[in-house]
N, C-alpha and C positions, 0 to 999 in steps of 0.2 A: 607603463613602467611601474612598475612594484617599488614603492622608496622605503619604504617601513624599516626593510633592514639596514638604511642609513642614521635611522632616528637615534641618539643616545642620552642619557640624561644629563642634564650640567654637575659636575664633579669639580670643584676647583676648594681649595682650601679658603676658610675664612679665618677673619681676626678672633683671637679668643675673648672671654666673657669679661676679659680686663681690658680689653682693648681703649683705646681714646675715640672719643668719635672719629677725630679727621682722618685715622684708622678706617674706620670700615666707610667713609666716604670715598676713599681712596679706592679702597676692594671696590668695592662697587663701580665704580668707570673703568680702573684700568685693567680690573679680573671679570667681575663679574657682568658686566653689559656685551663684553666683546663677547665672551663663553655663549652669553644669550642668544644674541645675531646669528652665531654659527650656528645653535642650534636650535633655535626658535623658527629659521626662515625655513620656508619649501624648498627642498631639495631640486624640486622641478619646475623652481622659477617664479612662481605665483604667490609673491608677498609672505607673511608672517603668518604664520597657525594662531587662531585670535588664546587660545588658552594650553594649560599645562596641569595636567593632576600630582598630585602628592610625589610620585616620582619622578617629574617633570619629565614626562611622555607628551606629545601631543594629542590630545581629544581633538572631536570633531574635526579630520584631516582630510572630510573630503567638503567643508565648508567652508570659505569667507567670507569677513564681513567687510563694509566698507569703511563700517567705526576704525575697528582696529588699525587696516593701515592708515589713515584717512590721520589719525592720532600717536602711530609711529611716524610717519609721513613728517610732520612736524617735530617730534620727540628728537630724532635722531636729525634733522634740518637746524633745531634750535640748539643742540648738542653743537654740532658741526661749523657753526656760526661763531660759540664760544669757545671753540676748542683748537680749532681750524683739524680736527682727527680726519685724514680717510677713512676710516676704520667706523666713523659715524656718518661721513658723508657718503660712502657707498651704503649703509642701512637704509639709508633717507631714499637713496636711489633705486633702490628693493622693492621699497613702499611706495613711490610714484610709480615704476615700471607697473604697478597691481591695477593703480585706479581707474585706465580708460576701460578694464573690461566692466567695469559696474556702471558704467556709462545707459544710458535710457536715449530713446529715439526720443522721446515727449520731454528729455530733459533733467538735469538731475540726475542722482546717483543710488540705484540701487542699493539694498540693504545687503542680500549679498549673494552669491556666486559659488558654483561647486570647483571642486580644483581643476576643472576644463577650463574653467571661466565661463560655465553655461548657467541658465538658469537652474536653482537646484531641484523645483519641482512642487515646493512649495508658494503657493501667491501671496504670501507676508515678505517673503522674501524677495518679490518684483517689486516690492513698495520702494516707494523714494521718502524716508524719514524727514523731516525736518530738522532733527539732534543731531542726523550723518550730517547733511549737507553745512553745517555751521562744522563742524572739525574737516572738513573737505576744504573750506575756506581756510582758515587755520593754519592747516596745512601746506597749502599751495603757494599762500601767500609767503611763507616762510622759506618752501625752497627756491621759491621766486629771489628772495634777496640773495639766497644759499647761490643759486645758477641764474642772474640776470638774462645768460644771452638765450635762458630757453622761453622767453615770451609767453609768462605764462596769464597776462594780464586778461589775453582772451576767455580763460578755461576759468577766472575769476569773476567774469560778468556775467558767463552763460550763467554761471552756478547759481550768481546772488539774483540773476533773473529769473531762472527758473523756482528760485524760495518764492518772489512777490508776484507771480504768475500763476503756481502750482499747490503752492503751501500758503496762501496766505486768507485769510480770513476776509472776505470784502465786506461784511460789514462794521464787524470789531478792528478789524486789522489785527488781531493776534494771530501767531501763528498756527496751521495746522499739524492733528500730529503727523498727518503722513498723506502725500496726493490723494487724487481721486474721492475725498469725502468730500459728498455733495451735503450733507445735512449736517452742519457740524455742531449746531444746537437739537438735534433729536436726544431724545433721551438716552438713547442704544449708540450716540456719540461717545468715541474717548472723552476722559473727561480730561479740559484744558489743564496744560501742566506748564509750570514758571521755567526750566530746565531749558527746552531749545532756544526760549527768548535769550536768558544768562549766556548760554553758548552764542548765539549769535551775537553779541553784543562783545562778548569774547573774541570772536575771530573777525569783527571789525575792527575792534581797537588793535591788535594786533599785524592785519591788512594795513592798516593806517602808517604802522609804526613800520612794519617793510618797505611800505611803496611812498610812503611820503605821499599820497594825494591824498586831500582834503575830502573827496568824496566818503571815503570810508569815517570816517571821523563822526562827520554828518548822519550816516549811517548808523551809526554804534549807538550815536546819541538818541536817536527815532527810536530804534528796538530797545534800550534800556529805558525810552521814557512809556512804553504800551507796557512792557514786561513790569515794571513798579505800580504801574496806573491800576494793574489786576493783581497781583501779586503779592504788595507790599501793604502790611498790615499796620498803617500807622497806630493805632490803639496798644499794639505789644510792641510793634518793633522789630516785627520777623515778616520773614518770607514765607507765603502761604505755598504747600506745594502744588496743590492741583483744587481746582474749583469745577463745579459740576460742568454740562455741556451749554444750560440754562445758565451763565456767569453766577449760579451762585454757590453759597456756601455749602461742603459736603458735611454729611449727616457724621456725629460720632468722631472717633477718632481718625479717621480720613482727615476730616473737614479742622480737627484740632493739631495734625503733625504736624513739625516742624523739624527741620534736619540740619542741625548743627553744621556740618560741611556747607551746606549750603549758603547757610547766613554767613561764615567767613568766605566763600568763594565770590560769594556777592559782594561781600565788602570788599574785599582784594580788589574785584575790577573797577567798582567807583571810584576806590582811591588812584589806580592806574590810570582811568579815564581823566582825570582831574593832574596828575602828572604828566600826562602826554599833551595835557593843552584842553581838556573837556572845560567842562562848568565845576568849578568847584564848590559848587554847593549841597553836590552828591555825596560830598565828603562828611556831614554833618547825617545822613544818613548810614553811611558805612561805618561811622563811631555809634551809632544808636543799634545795627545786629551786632554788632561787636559786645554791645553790652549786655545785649542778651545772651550771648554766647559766653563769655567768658561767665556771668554770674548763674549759668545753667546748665550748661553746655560738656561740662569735663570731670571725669570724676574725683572724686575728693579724699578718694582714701581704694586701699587693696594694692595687687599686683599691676591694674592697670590705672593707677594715677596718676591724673596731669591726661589721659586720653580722650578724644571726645565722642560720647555717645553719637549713634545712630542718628537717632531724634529724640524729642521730647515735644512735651503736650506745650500750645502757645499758652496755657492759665498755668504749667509747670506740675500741672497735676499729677503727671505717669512718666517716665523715662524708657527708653529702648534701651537697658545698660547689655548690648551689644556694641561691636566697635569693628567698624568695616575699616579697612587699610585708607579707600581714599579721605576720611575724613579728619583722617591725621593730618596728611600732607597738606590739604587747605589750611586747619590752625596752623602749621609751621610758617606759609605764607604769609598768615596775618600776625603774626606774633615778626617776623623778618621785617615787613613795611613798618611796625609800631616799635622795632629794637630799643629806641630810646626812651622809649615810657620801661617802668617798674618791673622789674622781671621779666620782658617779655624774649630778651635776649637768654635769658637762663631756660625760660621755659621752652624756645625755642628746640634749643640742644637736648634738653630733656626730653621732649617729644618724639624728635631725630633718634635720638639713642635708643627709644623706647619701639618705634619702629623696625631699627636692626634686631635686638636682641628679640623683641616677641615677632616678628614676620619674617626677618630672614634668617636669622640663627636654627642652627642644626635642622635646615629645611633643603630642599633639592633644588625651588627656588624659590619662593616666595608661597604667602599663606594670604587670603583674602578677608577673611572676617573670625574675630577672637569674640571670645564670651569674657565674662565678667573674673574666670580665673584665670584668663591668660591663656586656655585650649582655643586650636582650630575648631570653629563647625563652619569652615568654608573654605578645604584648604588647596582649592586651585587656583592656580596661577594666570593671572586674566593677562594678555599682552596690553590690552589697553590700559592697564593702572601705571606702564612706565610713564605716560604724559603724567600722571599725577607725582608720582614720586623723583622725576627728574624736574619737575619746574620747582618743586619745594626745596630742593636743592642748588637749584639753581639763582633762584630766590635768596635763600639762605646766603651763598657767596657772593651776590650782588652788595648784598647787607652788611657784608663782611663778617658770619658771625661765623663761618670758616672756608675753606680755598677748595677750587675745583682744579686740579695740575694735569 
């Protein structure tokens, strides 16, 4: 079946450039999220088109991935939970109906799938990731609480079984990046990355917080303590992003980035870890990236100030003054948890608004990465960035620093 000529682009009117925040927070759930669903899902059934270009067409329409719905799956479940909308809990249910076809006989979940739901032909894409399977939990866990009576407790153990069976590292216990590597210290290994740990450690404390069993808990805590043990640089203060296949340190600026989102996403979860009942003494870490983040991390002056670079060097040497969308959405998060410290509630909003007007103003839907004057040079529309910018939001009304209706 030919759907191409159903495709259209999202047209719906936005707030103007005077608008108030809670203004175009407002657009955004009750105009522009629904516009999206209608026309971001497949016409022919099969989940969410993972991205959108400048006129917000669909690209890559005869691929999915399991990220994206794996990550809408939960977007529109955690949505749907605080809203009580049909409108978000049929998306939710879009996005679970996609996931048993990326299903694996050996276990685990597929990277991703042509719009048959067959393999697409490439062998990267029979991989089972480690970073999919942590938003697959995530996810599941969420529409678990969302629809109790679908029992979905089984499709949560296969998954976290197949991570410490398939993905896992037997001698370090760090994760792998993806099944099937047998050598994962050869040189011509991925080089280990901090990322699937943070996410796993994510979609356990989240599991936890759905299903009330303590197992998970226990869990979150084991992967956040391997995930810091390699990762976390007590001498600066930062999260290292990736370290050779040898555990050690990479050469140059490799071995010296550090990604501002990152250090607040990681602080966000320690401090949630430590709210839901963890060890609170993570806490005393998540105030130390914090500090490096807020005293490096944002810039200080232009069109894009108060935003937070890409990354920057751990000696502060060199900045990436680019500025991807999700690493807004983490600073808003930590700036919501910390409201009552000095500005943080101001900067919040600041931030938020600064998002609307440079990402989604006079856009078709959204713009992924600005430069240093505030232009696109990355201006498609990824499906997976709504988990980031619906929980910094969601976040933000948790905090009270404005309402989601």
């Amino acid at each position: 079946m030919n759907t191409h000529a159903s495709i259209r682009s999202i047209a719906i009117p936005q707030p103007d450039h005077n608008a108030q925040l809670q203004e175009w927070i407002d657009w955004f759930y009750q105009s522009f999220l629904p516009e999206w669903i209608e026309h971001a899902q497949d016409p022919d059934g099969f989940g969410f088109y993972d991205l959108l270009d400048n006129n917000a067409k669909p690209l890559q329409q005869d691929r999915r991935t399991v990220l994206a719905q794996a990550r809408l799956l939960f977007t529109f479940s955690h949505l749907a939970l605080i809203t009580d909308s049909t409108v978000f809990h049929n998306a939710a249910r879009v996005a679970q109906d996609a996931l048993p076809a990326f299903l694996k006989t050996s276990g685990g979940y597929s990277r991703a799938r042509n719009n048959s739901k067959q393999t697409t032909g490439n062998k990267d894409d029979d991989l089972a990731l480690s970073y999919d399977q942590s938003f697959v939990i995530l996810g599941l866990s969420t529409w678990a609480k969302l629809n109790p009576d679908d029992n979905i407790e089984a499709e949560l153990e296969a998954c976290w079984l197949s991570i410490e069976n398939n993905l896992t590292d037997s001698t370090t216990g760090l994760l792998l990046e993806y099944d099937g590597l047998i050598a994962p210290n050869n040189p011509n290994a991925p080089w280990r990355a901090q990322n699937p740990h943070m996410h796993l450690y994510e979609a356990a404390l989240q599991a936890y917080e759905m299903t009330n069993n303590s197992i998970w808990i226990e869990r979150a805590k084991q992967i956040r303590a391997k995930g810091l043990e390699y990762f976390y640089d007590e001498v600066t203060g930062t999260i290292i992003e990736f370290i050779a296949p040898d555990l050690k340190t990479l050469a140059g600026r490799d071995g010296q980035r550090r990604e501002i989102g990152h250090q607040c996403e990681w602080a966000w979860l320690l401090y949630r870890e430590a709210e839901l009942g963890g060890d609170d003494h993570v806490c005393s870490i998540a105030d130390t990236l914090l500090a490096f983040a807020d005293q490096y991390g944002f810039a200080s002056s232009g069109v894009m100030q108060g935003a937070a670079f890409d990354a920057v060097a751990e000696d502060t040497s060199w900045q990436e003054d680019k500025f991807l969308l999700w690493p807004q959405t983490e600073a808003i998060k930590t700036y919501a948890i910390r409201k009552d410290q000095p500005d943080h509630a101001k900067n919040a909003h600041h931030l938020m608004m600064l998002v609307f007007h440079k990402y989604f103003a006079n856009q078709a839907a959204f713009v992924n990465q600005l430069d240093n004057t505030g232009k696109p040079i990355w201006s498609e529309a990824l499906s997976r960035l709504l988990y980031h910018i619906v929980l910094a939001l969601t976040e933000g009304a948790r905090a009270g620093l404005w309402k989601i209706h």
